[in-house]
N, C-alpha and C positions, 0 to 999 in steps of 0.2 A: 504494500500500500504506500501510496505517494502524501505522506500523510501531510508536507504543506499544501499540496494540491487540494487536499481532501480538508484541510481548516478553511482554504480559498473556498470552497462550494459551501461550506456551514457557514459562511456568511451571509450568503445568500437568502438564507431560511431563517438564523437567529437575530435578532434584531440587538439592541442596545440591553446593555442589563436591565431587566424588570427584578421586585422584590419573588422568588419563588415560593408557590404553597407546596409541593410534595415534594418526597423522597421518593425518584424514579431509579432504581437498581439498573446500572446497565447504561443507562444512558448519559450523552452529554454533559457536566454538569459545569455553569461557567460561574465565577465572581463575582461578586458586585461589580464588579469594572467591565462584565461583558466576556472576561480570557477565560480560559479554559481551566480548572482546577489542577494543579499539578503536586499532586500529596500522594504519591504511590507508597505501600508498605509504611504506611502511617498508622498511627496514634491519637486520639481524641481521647483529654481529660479536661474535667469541668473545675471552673477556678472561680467561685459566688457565681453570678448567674450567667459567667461567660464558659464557654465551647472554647478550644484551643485546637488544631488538627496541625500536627505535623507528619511529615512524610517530605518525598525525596523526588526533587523533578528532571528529569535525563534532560534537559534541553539548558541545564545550569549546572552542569558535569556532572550530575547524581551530589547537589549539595540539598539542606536538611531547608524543606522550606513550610512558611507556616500559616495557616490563615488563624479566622476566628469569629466565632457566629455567638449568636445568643436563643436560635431555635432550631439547628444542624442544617438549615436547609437555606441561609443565606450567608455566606462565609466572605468575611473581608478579606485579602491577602493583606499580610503584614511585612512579609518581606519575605527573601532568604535569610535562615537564621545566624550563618557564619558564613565566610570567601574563606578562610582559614582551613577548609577542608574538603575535598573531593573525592567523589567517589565512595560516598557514604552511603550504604543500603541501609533499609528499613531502621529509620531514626528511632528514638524512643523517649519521650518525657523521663524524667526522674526530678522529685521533689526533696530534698535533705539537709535538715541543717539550716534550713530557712534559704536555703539555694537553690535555683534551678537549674537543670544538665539536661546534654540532649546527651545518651547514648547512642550510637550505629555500626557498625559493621564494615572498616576497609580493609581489604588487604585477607579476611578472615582471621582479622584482632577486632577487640572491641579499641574502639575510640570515644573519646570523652572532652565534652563541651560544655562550657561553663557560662552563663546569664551575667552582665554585671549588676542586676536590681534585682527586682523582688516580683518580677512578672515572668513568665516564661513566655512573652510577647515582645521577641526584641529579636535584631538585627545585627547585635556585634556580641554574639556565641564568642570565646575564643579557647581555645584547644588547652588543655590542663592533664595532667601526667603525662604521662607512656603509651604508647599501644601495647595492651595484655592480651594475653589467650588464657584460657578458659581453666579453673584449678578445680579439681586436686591435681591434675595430669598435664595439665599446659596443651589443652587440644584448641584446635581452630575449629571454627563453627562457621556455618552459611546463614541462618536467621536467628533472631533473638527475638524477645518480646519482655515484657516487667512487669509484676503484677504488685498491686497493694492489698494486703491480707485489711480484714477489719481491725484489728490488733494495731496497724501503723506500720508495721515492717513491709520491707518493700523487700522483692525477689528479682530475680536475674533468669531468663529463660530463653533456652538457647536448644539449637539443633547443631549437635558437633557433625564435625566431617565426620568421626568415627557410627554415627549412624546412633546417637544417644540423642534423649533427650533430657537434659540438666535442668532442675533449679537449685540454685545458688540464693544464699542471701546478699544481699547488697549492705556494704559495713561503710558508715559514718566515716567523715574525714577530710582532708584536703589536699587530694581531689577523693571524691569516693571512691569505691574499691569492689571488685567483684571477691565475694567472701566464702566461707565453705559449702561444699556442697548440701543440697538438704536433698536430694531426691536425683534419681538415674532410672530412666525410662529406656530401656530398649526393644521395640516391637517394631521393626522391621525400617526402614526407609522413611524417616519423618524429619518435616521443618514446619515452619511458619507458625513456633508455637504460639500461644495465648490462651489467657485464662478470667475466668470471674470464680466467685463466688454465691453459693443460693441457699438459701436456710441449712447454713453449716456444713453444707457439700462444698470442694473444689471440682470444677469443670476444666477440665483441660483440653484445649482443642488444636488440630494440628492438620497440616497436608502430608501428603506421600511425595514424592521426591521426583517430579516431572516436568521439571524445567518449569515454563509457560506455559505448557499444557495443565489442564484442569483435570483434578481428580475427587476420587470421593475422600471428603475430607472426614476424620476420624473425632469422637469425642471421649474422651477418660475420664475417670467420675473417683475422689479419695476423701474421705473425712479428715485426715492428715495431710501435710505436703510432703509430709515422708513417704507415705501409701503406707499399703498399699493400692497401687491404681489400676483398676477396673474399667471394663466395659473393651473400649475401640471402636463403637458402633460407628455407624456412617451418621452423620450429622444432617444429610437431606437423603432422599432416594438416592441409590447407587446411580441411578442411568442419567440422572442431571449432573453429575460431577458438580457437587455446590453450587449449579446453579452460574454453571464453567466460569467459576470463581476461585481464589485462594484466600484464605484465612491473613491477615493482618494482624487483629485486636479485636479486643471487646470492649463494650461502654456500660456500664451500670448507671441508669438514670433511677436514684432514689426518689419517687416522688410523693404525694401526697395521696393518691390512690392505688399506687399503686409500684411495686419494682420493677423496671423493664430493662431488658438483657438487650442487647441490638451486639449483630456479627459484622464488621466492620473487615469487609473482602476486597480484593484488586478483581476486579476484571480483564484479565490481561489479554495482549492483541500475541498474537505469536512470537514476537521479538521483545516482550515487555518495555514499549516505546510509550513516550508521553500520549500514543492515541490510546493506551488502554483507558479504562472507565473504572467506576467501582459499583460495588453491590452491596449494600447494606439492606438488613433482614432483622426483623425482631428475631428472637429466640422463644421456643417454647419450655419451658422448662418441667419437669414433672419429679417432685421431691420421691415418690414412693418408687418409681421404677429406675430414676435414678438416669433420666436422659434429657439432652439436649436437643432440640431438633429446629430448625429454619423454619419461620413461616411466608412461602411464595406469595408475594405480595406486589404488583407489579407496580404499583404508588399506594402510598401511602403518609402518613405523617404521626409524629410522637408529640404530645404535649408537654417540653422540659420542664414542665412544674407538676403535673399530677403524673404523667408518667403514662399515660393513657394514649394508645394507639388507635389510629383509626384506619381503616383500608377499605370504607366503602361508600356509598353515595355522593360521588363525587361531579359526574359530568353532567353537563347540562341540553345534549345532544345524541342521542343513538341513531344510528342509520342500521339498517341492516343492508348487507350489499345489493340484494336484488332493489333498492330502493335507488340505488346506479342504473346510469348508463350501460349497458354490458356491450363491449368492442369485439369484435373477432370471431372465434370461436369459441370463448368459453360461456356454459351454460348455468343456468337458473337451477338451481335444485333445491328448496324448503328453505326461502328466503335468503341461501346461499348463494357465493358465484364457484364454480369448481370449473376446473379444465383451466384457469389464465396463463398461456404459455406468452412467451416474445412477441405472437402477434397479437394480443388480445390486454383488454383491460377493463377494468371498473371508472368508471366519472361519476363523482358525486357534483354536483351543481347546487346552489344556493347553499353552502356551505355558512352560515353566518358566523362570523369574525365580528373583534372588537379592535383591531387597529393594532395590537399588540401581541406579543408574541404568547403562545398557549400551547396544551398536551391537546396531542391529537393521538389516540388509541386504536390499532390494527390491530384488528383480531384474524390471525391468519394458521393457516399453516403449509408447508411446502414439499413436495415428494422425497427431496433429496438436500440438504441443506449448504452441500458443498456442490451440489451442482448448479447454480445460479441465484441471482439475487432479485429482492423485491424492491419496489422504487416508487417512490412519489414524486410528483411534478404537483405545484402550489398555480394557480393562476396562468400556466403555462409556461412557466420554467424550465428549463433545462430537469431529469428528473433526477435523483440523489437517492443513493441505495439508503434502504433504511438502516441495514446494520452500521451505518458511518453515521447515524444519528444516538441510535442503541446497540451494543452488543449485544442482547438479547434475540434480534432480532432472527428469524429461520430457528432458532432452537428452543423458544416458546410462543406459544398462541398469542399472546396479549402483549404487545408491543406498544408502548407509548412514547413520540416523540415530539419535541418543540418543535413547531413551526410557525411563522411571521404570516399569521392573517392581518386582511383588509379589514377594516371597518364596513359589514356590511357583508354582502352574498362573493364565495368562495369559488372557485372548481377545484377541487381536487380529483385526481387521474394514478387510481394505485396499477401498477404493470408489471412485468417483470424482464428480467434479463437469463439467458441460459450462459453458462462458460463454455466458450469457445465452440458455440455449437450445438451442444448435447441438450438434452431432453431435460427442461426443469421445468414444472407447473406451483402455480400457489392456488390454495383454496380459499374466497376470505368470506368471514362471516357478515363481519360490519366494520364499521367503526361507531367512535364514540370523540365529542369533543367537548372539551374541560373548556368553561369561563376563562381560569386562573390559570398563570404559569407557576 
């Protein structure tokens, strides 16, 4: 993928920053300023009633970069956190001492970064001890992540080369320090740990070791963090590979109605390039059986004070496709359209817009997911595949994407593309169009 060619045609569709109402998995997500989000293998921790989200942007050498929101779903960029370091994978907040650190990952040592105030919202990080590897044994690691127990102590968690998963405590100091181990997991090929906690259970959650490729990610369950630890279950259905996601972090929003767990994932593109996306998911959790599980949610939004999820009633437009134009050859079947190959497509017309940019929801599906793509054209556009709006897009039904309506009556034209040829059809049910972006 030609991915500035491809931010060139997402102009075309996204308009100027709006305030956003939902959390779409998978898709787009840009800043207040209109760019593009760039927090890959990040971290979100809550500081009084503000959001903090670090993570690591490859178009600023893999340095640790940070926004910050006040309801997860409008994020100011605040800067790069330090120029002082490159090449730093999956950052990590740490709080200690009444100091803030960013931990990450060069080189397979930990590196450590220091705040000069009292916010972990700042721009001149600077670089504080040594680069370590990993004790009792001094191994190199590919991901880490950190978790804070309710107690205060804070933990170090890490995927060694040697195919372990460690937690460590993190020991007070200047600079702080990776400290002894408290626990050694070894079940097979695992990284991307992270972890919460839920009525006195730890959850420990992890990927399988597949590059950029998406796998079934695993969940461990210990009333100790010594264990033993239990379970490995698959954290969503096996055949979604999370949702062809990885694991980053977890966010515990304590609220007033209620606790909410959210899995805070990369959606990555094959090369793990700033075009990947991310996916974030509440958690379900179940204290007696002792699991964690994803809930598929294709928008939705969390209330950072009561804690309270919502994922329905949202748009204020359904079409079903037979409610289209039908182009080509493909046919009407029970309000559906099936058969839209290359030559064929759906026109919705009088599409009403508010002048501003909104979720527009495909509900589709497609024969073969890698053998071509599905595409929208807005008012007669040039058309723009939709997986370059969401990554979700061909590998579930409900695909929702921003696009820049007129004020007033629409056309939209869904189509599709085959590769190089071959035989690809999509089926769509309808669509649905949201108010709000």
């Amino acid at each position: 993928m030609n991915f500035a060619a491809t931010f060139v045609s997402l102009l075309s569709f996204i308009s100027t920053a709006l305030a956003v109402s939902f959390i779409v998995p998978g898709a787009v997500w840009t800043d207040t300023s209109g760019a593009k989000i760039l927090a890959h293998g990040g971290h979100v921790i809550k500081v009084g009633t503000t959001f903090y989200w670090l993570g690591y942007s490859v178009a600023a050498n893999v340095q640790p970069n940070i926004y910050s929101s006040t309801d997860l779903m409008n994020w100011k960029h605040v800067g790069i956190a330090s120029t002082a370091v490159s090449q730093m994978y999956r950052p990590k907040f740490v709080f200690l001492d009444g100091k803030w650190y960013i931990w990450g990952q060069v080189n397979r040592e930990i590196v450590t970064l220091v705040a000069p105030g009292t916010t972990p919202a700042s721009t001149a990080y600077t670089l504080t001890g040594s680069p370590a590897l990993i004790p009792p044994d001094a191994r190199s690691f590919s991901d880490m992540g950190v978790f804070v127990d309710d107690t205060g102590l804070n933990y170090f968690l890490s995927s060694a080369d040697s195919n372990n998963i460690q937690i460590n405590n993190i020991n007070a100091g200047t600079p702080i320090t990776i400290g002894t181990r408290v626990a050694d997991l070894e079940d097979g090929a695992l990284e991307a740990p992270g972890m919460f906690k839920a009525s006195g259970v730890y959850y420990f959650i992890m990927s399988g070791k597949t590059g950029y490729r998406p796998n079934p990610n695993k969940v461990y369950w210990a009333t100790s963090l010594a264990g033993p630890w239990q379970g490995g279950t698959d954290i969503a259905p096996e055949a979604v590979n999370t949702y062809n996601s990885q694991n980053s972090a977890e966010l515990v929003i304590t609220g007033t109605s209620t606790t909410t767990y959210i899995f805070l994932g990369d959606a990555w593109d094959i090369n793990g390039t700033d075009a990947s996306n991310y996916e974030w998911l509440p958690i379900s959790v179940s204290t007696s059986a002792h699991t964690a599980t994803l809930q598929d949610f294709s928008m939705w939004t969390v209330n950072p004070n009561t804690g309270i999820v919502t994922s329905s009633g949202f748009a204020n437009i359904t079409l079903d496709a037979a409610d289209g134009i039908v182009g080509g050859s493909a046919v009407i079947k029970k309000r559906a359209v099936h058969n839209i190959n290359s030559s064929s497509n759906v026109t919705f017309t009088n599409v009403i817009g508010n002048g501003d940019k909104q979720w527009v929801s495909f509900k589709y599906s497609v024969s073969n997911v890698y053998a071509g793509e599905a595409h929208v054209s807005v008012n007669g556009a040039a058309p723009i595949n939709l997986s370059e709006l969401n990554s979700r897009a061909g590998h579930f039904t409900t695909v929702p994407v921003a696009l820049s309506l007129k004020n007033g009556a629409n056309t939209l034209t869904f189509g599709t593309t085959a590769v190089k040829g071959g035989e690809f059809e999509a089926h769509l049910e309808g669509i649905q169009v949201f108010d709000d972006y």
